[in-house]
N, C-alpha and C positions, 0 to 999 in steps of 0.2 A: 572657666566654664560657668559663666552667669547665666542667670535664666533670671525673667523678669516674668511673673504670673500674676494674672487677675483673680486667683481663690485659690487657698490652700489650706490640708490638712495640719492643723496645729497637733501634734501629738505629745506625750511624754516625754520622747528622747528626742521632740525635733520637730520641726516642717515633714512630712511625710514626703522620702524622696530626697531629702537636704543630704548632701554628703556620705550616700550608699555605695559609691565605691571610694579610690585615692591609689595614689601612685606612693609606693614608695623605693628607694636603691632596693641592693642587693644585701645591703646589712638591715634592710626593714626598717629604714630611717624614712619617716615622710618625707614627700616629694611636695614643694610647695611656688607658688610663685615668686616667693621673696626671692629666691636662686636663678628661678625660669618665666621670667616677666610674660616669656612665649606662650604657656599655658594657657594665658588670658584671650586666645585665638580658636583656640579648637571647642568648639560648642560641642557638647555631648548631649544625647538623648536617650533615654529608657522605657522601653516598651514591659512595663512589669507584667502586665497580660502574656504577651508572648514571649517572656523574658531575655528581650534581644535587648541588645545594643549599639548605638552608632557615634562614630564621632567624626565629623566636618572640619576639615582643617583650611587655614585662610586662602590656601591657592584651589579650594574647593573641592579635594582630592575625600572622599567618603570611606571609612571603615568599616563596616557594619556585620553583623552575626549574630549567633542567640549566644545569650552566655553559658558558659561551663567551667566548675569549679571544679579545683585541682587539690592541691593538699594545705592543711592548715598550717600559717607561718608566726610566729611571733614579730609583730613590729610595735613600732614607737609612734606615738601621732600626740604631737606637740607634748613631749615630755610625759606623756601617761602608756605605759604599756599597753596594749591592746592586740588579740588574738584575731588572724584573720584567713579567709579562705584565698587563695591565689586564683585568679580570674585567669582561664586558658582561652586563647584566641590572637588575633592578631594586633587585640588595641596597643599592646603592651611596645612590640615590635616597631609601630607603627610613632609613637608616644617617643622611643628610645631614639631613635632619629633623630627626629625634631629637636629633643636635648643635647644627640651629641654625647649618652650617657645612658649603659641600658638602666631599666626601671622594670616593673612590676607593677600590675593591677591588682587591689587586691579588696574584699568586699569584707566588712567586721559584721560582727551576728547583729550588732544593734548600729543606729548609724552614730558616726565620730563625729561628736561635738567637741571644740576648744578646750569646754571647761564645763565636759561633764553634764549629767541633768541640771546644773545650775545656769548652764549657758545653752542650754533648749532652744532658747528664745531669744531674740535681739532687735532693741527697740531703739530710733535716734529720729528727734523733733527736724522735720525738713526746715525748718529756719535756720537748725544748726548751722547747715550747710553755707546758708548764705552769712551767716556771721563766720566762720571761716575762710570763702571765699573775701571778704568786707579785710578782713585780718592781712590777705595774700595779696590783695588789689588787684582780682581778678575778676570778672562779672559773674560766674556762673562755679559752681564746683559737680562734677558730676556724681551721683551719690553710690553711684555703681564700686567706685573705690574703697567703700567703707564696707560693703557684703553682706550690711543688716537685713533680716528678715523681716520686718516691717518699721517705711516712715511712719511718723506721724505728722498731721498740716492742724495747724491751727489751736498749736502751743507756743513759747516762748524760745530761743535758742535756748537748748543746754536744760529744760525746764525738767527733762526724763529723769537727771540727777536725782532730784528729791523724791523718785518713786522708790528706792532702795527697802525693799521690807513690806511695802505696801502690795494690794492685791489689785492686781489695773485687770478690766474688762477688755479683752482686745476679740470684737467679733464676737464669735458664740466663745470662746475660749478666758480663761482665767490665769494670766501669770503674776509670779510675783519676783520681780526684779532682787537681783541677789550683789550684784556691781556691776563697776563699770568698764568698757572696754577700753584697756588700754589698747593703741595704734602702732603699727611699726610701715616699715619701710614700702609692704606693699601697697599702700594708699597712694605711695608716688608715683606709683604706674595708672599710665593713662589706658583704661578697660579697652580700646579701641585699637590700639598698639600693640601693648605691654612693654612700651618703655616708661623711663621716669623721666616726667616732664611738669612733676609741681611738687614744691618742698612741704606737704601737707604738716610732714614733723614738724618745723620749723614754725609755720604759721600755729601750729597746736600749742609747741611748747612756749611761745610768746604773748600768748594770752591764756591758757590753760595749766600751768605748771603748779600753780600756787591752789589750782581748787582743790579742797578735800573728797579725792574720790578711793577708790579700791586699788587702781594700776594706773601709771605713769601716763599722761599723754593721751585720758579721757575724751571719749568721743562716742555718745552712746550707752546701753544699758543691756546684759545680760539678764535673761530669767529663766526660772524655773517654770515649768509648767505645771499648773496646780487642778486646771480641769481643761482638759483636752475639748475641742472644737475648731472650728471651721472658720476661716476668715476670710473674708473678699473686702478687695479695694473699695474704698468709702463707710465702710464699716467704723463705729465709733470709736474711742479708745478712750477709755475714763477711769480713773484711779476710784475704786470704793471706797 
């Protein structure tokens, strides 16, 4: 469920709007693509004004409704506990299908990040890419695999590294990068699909294994948000 925007709210716990609902099983285990490459098909939208909902699935079939929440559940989202309201309606029903496996909608009081207010924000140099691609001997890599919240154009590959600690200007907003993101398997699904059709690990760990970063398999930079603001496309990005 990618979305690609020309200007967003940078806030404290996030992009405004970034990860407001998630799927999880029946034991409140998140629901993730690294299991269900599928997920990577159904486009979802939110109408926060009129608090509805809709999601578009590839044979172009629409779900749509205002939301309403049900009772509070205890789940899990990437290893950190977190409390959440159960989303009542037909996405859930709809979602269980598709998997093969019922699931659960469910919305957290603040929205779920990775890795907490420290992973707020997530920043990777678009050279990157093509020094990855360069690695794979493939022309192109599409940056949609990696789910960063903002490129950057017209830095070095891998250059975001050496922001760790520092305070970078992104837009009207101020983050300061905390680490780096290590990568796993969903990177090998192609956003278009959601099968796995490029060894992204592989080409990572053969030239990236050895840098000194925070997590295995570095691609990219987590940050905290240090002063909330507004960001649009072409907007500067400059370490202070």
């Amino acid at each position: 469920m990618l979305h690609l925007v020309d200007e967003a709210d940078l806030l404290e716990s996030g992009v405004r709007g970034d990860r407001r609902f998630y799927f999880v099983t029946d034991r409140g285990r998140l629901v993730s693509n690294k299991d269900h490459g599928q997920l990577q098909l159904v486009r979802a939208e939110y109408d926060s004004a009129a608090d509805a909902l809709s999601f578009r699935f590839a044979g172009g079939d629409v779900v749509a409704g205002e939301v309403a929440r049900g009772e509070e559940v205890d789940t899990t989202f990437h290893k950190r506990p977190r409390p959440a309201r159960v989303i009542v309606g037909p996405w859930a029903d709809a979602v269980s299908e598709l998997m093969g496996q019922p699931v659960r909608l469910v919305e957290p009081e603040v929205p779920a990040q990775d890795r907490g207010r420290g992973g707020a924000a997530s920043l990777l140099a678009a050279s990157s890419l093509g020094r990855l691609a360069q690695q794979l001997g493939v022309d192109a890599i599409d940056g949609r695999r990696f789910r960063m919240n903002f490129g950057v154009e017209g830095i070095d590959a891998h250059a975001e590294d050496a922001w760790r600690g520092r305070r970078v200007q992104v837009g009207d907003a101020v983050v300061v990068p905390q680490g780096h993101v290590g990568r796993c398997v969903i990177t090998t699904q192609n956003p278009d699909t959601g099968c796995t059709d490029l060894d992204t690990l592989k080409g990572l760990a053969a030239y990236r294994s050895t840098a000194e970063t925070t997590e295995p398999l570095p691609f990219g930079i987590h940050a905290a948000v240090a002063e909330p603001g507004q960001v649009r496309v072409g907007d500067p990005v400059t370490p202070l």
